[in-house]
C-alpha positions as CSV (number, residue, x, y, z in Angstrom):
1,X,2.6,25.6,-0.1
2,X,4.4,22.4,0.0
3,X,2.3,20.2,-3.1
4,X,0.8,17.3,-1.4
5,X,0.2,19.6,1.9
6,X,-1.9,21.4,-0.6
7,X,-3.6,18.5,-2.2
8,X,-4.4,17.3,0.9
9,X,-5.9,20.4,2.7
10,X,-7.9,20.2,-0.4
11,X,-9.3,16.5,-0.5
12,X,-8.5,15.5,3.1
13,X,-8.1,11.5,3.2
14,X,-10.1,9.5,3.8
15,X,-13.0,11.5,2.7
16,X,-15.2,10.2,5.5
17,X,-17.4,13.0,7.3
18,X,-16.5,13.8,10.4
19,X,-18.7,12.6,12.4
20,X,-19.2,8.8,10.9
21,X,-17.7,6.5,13.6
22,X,-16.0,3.3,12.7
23,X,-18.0,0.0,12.4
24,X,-17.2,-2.6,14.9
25,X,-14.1,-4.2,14.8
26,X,-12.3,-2.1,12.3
27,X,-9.7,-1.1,14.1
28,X,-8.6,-4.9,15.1
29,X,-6.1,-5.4,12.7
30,X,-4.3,-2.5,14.0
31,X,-3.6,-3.5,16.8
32,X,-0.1,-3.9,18.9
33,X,-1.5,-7.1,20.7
34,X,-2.0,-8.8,17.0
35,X,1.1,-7.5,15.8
36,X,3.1,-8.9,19.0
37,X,0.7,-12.7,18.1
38,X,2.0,-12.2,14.6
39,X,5.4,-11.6,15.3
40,X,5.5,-14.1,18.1
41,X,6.0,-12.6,21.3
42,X,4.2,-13.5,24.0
43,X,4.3,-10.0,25.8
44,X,5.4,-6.3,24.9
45,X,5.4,-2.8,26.0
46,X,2.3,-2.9,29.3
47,X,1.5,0.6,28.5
48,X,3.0,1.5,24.6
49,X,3.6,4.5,23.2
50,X,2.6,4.7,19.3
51,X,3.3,6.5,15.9
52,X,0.6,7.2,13.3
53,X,2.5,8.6,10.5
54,X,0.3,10.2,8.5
55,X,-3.1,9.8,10.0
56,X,-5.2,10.9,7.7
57,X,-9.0,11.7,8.8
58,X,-9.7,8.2,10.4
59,X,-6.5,6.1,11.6
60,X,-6.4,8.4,15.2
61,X,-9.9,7.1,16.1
62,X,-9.6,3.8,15.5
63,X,-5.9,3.4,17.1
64,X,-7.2,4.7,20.1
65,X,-10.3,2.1,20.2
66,X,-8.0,-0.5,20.8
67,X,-5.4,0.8,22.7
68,X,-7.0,2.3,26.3
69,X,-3.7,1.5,27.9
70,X,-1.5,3.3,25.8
71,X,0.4,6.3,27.4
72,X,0.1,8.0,24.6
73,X,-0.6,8.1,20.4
74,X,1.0,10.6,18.7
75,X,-1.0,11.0,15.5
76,X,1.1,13.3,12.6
77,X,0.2,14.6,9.7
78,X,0.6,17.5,7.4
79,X,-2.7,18.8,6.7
80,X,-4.0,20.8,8.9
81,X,-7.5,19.8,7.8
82,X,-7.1,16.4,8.0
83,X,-6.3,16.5,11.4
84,X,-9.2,18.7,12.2
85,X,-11.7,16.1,11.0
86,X,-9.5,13.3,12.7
87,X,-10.1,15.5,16.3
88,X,-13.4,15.8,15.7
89,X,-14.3,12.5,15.2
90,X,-12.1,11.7,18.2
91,X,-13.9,13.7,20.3
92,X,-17.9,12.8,18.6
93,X,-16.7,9.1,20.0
94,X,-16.3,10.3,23.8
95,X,-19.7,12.5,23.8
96,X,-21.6,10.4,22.1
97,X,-21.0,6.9,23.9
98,X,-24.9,5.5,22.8
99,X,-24.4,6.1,19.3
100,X,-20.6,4.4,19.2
101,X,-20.2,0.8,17.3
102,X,-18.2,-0.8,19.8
103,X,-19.1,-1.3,24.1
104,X,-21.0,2.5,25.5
105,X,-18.1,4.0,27.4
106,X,-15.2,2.6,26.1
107,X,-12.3,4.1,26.9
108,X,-9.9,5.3,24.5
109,X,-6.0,6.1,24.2
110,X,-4.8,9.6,24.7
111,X,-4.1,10.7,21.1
112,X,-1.9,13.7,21.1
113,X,-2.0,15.2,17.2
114,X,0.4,17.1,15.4
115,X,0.7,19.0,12.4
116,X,4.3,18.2,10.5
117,X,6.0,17.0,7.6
118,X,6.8,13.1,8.9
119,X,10.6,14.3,7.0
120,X,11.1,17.1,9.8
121,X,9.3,15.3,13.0
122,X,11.4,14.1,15.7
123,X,10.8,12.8,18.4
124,X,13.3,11.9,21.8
125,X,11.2,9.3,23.7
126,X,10.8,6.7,21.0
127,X,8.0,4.6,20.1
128,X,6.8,0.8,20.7
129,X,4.8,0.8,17.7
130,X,4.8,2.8,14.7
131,X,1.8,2.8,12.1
132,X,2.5,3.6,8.5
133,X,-0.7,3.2,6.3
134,X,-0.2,4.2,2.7
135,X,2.5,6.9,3.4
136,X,5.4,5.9,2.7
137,X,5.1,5.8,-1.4
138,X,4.5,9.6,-1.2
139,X,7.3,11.2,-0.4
140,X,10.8,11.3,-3.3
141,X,12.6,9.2,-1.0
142,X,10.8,6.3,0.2
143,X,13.5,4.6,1.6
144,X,15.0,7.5,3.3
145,X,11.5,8.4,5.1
146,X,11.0,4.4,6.4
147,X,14.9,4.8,7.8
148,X,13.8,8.0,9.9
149,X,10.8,6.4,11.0
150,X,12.4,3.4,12.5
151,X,15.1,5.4,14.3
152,X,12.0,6.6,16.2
153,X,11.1,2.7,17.1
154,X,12.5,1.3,20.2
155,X,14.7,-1.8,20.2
156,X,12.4,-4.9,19.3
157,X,9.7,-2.7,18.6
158,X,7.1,-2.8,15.7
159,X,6.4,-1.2,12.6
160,X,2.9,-1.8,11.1
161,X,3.8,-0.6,6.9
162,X,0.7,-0.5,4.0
163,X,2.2,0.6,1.0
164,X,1.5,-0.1,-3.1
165,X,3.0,-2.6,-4.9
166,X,5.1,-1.5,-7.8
167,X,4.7,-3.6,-11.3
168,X,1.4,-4.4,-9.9
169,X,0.0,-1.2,-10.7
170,X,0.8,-0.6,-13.9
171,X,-3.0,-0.2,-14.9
172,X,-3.3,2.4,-12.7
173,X,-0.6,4.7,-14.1
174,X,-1.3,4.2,-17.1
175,X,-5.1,5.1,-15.9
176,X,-3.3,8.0,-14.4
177,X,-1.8,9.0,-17.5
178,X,-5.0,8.7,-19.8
179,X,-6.6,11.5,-17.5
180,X,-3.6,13.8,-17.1
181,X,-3.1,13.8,-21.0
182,X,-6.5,14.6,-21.6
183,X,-6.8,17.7,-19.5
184,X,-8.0,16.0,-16.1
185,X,-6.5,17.4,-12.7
186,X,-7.1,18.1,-9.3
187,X,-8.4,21.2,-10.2
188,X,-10.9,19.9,-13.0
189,X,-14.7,21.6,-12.2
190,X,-16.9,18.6,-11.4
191,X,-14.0,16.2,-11.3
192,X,-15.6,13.6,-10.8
193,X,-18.6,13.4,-14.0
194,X,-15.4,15.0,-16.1
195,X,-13.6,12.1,-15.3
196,X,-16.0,9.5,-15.8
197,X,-17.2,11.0,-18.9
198,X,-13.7,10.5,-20.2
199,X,-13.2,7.4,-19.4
200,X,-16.5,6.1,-20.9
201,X,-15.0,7.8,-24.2
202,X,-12.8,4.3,-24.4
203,X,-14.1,0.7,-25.2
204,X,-16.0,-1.4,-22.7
205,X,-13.1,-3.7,-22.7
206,X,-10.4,-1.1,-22.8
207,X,-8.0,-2.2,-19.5
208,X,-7.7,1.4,-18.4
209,X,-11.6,1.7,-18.1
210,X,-12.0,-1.4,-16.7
211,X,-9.1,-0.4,-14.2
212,X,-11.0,3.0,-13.3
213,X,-14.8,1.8,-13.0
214,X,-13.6,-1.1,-10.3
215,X,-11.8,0.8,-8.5
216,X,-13.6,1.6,-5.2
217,X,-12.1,5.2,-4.8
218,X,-13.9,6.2,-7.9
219,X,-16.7,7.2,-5.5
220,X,-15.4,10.4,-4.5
221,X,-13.9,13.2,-6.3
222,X,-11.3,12.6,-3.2
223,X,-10.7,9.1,-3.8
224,X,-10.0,9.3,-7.6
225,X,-7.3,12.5,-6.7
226,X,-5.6,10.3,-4.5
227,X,-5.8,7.0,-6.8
228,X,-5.2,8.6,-10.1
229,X,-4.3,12.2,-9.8
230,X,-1.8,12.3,-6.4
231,X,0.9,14.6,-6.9
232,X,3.7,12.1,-5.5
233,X,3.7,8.8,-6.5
234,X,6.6,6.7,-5.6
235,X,6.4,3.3,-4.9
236,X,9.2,0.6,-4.1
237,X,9.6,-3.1,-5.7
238,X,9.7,-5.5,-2.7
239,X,13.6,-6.0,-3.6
240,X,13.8,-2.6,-3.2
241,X,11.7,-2.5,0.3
242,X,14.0,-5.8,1.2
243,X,17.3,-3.1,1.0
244,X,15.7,0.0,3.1
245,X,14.7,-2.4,5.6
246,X,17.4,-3.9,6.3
247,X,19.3,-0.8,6.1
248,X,16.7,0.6,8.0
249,X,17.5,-2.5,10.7
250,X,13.8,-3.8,10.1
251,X,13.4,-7.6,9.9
252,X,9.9,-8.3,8.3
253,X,8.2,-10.8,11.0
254,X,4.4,-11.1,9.2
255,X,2.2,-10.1,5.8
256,X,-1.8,-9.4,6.6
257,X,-2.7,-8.4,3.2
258,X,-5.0,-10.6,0.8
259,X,-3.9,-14.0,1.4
260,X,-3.9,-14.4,-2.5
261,X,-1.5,-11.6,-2.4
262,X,0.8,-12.3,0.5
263,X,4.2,-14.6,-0.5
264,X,3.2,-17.7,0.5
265,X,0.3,-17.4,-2.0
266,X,3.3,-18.3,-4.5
267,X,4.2,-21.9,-2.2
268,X,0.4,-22.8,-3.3
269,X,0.5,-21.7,-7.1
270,X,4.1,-23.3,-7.8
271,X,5.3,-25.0,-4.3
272,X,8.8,-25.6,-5.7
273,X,9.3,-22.7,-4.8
274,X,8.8,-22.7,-1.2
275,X,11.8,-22.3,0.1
276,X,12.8,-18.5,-1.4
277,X,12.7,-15.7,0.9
278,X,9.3,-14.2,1.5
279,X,10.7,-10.9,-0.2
280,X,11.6,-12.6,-3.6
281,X,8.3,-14.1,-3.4
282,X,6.3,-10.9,-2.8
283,X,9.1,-9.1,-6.2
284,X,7.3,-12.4,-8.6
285,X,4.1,-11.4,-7.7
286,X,4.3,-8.0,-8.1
287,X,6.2,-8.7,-11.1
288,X,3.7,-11.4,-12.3
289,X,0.9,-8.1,-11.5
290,X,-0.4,-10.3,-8.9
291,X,-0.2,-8.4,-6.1
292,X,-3.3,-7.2,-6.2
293,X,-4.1,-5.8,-2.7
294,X,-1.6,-3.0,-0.9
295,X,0.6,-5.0,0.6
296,X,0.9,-4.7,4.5
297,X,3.6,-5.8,6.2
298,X,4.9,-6.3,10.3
299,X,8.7,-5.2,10.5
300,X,10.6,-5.6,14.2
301,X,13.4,-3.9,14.6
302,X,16.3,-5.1,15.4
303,X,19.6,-4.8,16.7
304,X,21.8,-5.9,13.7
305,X,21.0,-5.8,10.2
306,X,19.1,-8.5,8.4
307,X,20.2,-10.6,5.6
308,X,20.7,-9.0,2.3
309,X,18.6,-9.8,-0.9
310,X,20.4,-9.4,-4.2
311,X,18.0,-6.9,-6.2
312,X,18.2,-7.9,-10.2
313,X,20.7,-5.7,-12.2
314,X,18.0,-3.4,-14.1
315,X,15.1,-3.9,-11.6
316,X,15.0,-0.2,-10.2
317,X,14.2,2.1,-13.3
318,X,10.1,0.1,-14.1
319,X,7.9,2.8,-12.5
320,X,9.9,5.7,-14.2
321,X,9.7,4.3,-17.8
322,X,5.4,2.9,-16.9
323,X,3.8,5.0,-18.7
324,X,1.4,5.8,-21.6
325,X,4.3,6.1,-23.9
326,X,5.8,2.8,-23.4
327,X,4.0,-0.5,-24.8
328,X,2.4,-2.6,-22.3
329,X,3.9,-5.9,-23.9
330,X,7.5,-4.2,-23.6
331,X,7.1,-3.3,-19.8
332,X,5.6,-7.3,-19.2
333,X,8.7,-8.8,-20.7
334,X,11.0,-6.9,-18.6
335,X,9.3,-8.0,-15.9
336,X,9.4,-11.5,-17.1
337,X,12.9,-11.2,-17.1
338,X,13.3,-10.0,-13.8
339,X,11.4,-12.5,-12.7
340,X,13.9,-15.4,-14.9
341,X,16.8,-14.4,-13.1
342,X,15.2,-14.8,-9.5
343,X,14.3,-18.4,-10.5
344,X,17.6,-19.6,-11.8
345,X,18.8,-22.7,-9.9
346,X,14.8,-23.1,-8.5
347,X,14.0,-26.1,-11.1
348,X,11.0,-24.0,-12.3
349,X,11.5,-21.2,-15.3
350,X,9.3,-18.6,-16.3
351,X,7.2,-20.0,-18.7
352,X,6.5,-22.6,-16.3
353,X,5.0,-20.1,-13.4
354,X,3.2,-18.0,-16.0
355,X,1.5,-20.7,-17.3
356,X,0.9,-22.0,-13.5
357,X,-0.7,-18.6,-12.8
358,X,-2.9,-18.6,-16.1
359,X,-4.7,-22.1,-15.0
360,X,-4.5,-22.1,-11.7
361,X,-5.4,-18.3,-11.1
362,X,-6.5,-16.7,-14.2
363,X,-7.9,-13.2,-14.9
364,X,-9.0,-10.2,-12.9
365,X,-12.4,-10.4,-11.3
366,X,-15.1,-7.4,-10.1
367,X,-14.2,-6.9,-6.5
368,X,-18.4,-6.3,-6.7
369,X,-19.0,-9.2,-8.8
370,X,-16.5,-12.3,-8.7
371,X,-18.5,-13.7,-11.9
372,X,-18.0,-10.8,-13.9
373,X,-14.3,-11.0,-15.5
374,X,-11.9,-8.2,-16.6
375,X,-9.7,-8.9,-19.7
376,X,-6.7,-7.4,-19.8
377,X,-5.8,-6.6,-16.3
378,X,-3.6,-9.9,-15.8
379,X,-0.7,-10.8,-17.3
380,X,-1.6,-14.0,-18.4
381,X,-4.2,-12.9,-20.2
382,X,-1.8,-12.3,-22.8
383,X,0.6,-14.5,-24.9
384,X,3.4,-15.7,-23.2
385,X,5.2,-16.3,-26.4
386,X,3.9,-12.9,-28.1
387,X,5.1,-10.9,-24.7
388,X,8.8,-12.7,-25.4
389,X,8.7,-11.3,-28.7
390,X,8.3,-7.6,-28.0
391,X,11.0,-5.6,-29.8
392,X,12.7,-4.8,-26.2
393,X,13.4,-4.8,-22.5
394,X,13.0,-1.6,-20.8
């Protein structure tokens, strides 16, 4: 069996039970309506026809919430499990009306589901709006999957894409790492007390357990497979993302992550720099570690390719050579570098925006408890001029 089919049918995602239904409002920000608001169009498709790629346990159900005129939703996905739980908590929200977080009788979109690899799914009608939550950094070719999917989209249509950050979650893979080396898999008995029990082995202040004991997904034996122990893990640089979409004919139209994550966080911390493209923006903060929240992004397609974004000569090889093996302080100053060359001719250099970010935004906080702080997660809670003065750049 295909690898992360199997990991899947084994921790279907998200580990919700199947009968839980969706709080009210949850489903608002996936909406086509705000997508066509944020991208500034004042009317689209009457009656669209949508995409979930990879819809998980949940997405299907609250799709369809907000989209009762939709002729249809084609929810995919490759675990046949996943999609069991999805349909039965699509059909718990038509029989039991009373018990449903939104209006009693609500109707919902006709959600058509099917069981494929998004690689091998075609499709000849075409779609108004495609969903993409978290998908597209699973699969070897990133790229290549995001230019299938948008040969799906209709002209002008949209393209709703969560995916990780890259430099940004160097913590976590080095988290990852920690737990693979020291025996802990998938397949680990009582995964979830093994894996804590390991982690409590290092300091209090040790980034790696500070990195695992916030993190939300911890809660589940699921959620720490899929955080720390997926078997594909693949994410793009924003430079990188800039290149597939536009050869992908994508033009990125809006950004509804964190706002402290989204580029025009950057204009606020250092406005000088205002007037880069919101892709360069998004490839300093991720190299900066600062995007902190899974970026999610509104792409339209297009009829002619956007403008191209030069991607830094040795920007693509970072994720590969992350790892336990490499020295943190190594990895930091070849981002700093990257991050040097994008600012040449701006008036601002790198010291200048680290520094910026280290009074201005400073370290890590609890997402449970904003007062409590976590050393080590930032960048700048390091030495600029000590991170300079590691022995190389990767």
């Amino acid at each position: 069996m295909n690898p992360l089919k199997a990991q899947y049918e084994r921790f279907p995602y998200p580990p919700i039970y199947p009968l839980a239904l969706p709080k009210r409002g949850q489903g608002r920000s996936l909406s086509y309506e705000y997508g066509l608001q944020l991208a500034g169009k004042t009317e689209g498709a009457e009656h669209p026809r949508l995409l979930i790629a990879g819809c998980g346990t949940l997405e299907p159900l609250l799709v369809a919430e907000y989209h009762p005129k939709a002729v249809e939703i084609v929810a995919v996905d490759l675990s046949q499990r996943s999609l069991r739980q999805a349909k039965i908590r699509y059909w718990f929200a038509h029989v039991a009306p009373s018990r449903f977080s939104l209006v009693p009788r609500r109707r919902f979109g006709p959600v058509t589901f099917v069981e494929n690899d998004l690689r091998e799914f075609r499709d000849i009608a075409g779609f108004d709006y495609i969903i993409a939550s978290n998908v597209l950094h699973h699969v070897e070719d990133p790229a290549g999957l995001l230019q299938h999917l948008s040969s799906l989209l209709r002209p002008d249509g949209l393209f709703r894409m969560v995916t990780y950050p890259k430099s940004s979650r160097t913590w976590m893979r080095r988290t990852s790492a920690f737990l693979k080396a020291n025996g802990i898999t998938a397949a680990t008995p009582r995964l979830r007390k093994r894996a804590f029990q390991l982690i409590r082995s290092l300091p209090a202040n040790d980034p790696r357990r500070l990195t695992f004991e916030s993190q939300p997904e911890t809660r589940t034996a699921a959620g720490i497979v899929d955080a720390f122990l997926h078997v594909q893990e693949n994410p793009l640089g924003p430079l990188e993302w800039a290149h597939a979409c536009k050869d992908a004919r994508l033009e990125l139209v809006a950004e509804t992550q964190n706002e402290t994550s989204r580029s025009d966080f950057l204009d606020e911390v250092v406005p000088e720099l205002k007037h880069l493209n919101a892709w360069i923006k998004l490839q300093i903060l991720d190299d900066l570690l600062e995007l902190c929240s899974n970026p999610v992004l509104w792409l339209r397609k297009t009829s002619h390719p956007s403008k191209s974004v030069a991607v830094p000569e040795f920007s693509t090889n970072l994720v590969g050579a992350a790892g336990a093996s490499i020295d943190v302080r190594q990895e930091f100053k070849t981002n700093l570098k990257r991050i040097s060359i994008l600012l040449e001719g701006t008036g601002i250099d790198v010291q200048t925006l680290f520094d910026r970010f280290k009074n201005e935004v400073g370290p890590r906080v609890s997402p449970e408890d904003e007062e409590i702080e976590l050393p080590g997660l930032a960048m700048t809670d390091y030495s600029f001029d000590e991170l300079m003065r590691s022995n190389k750049i990767l």
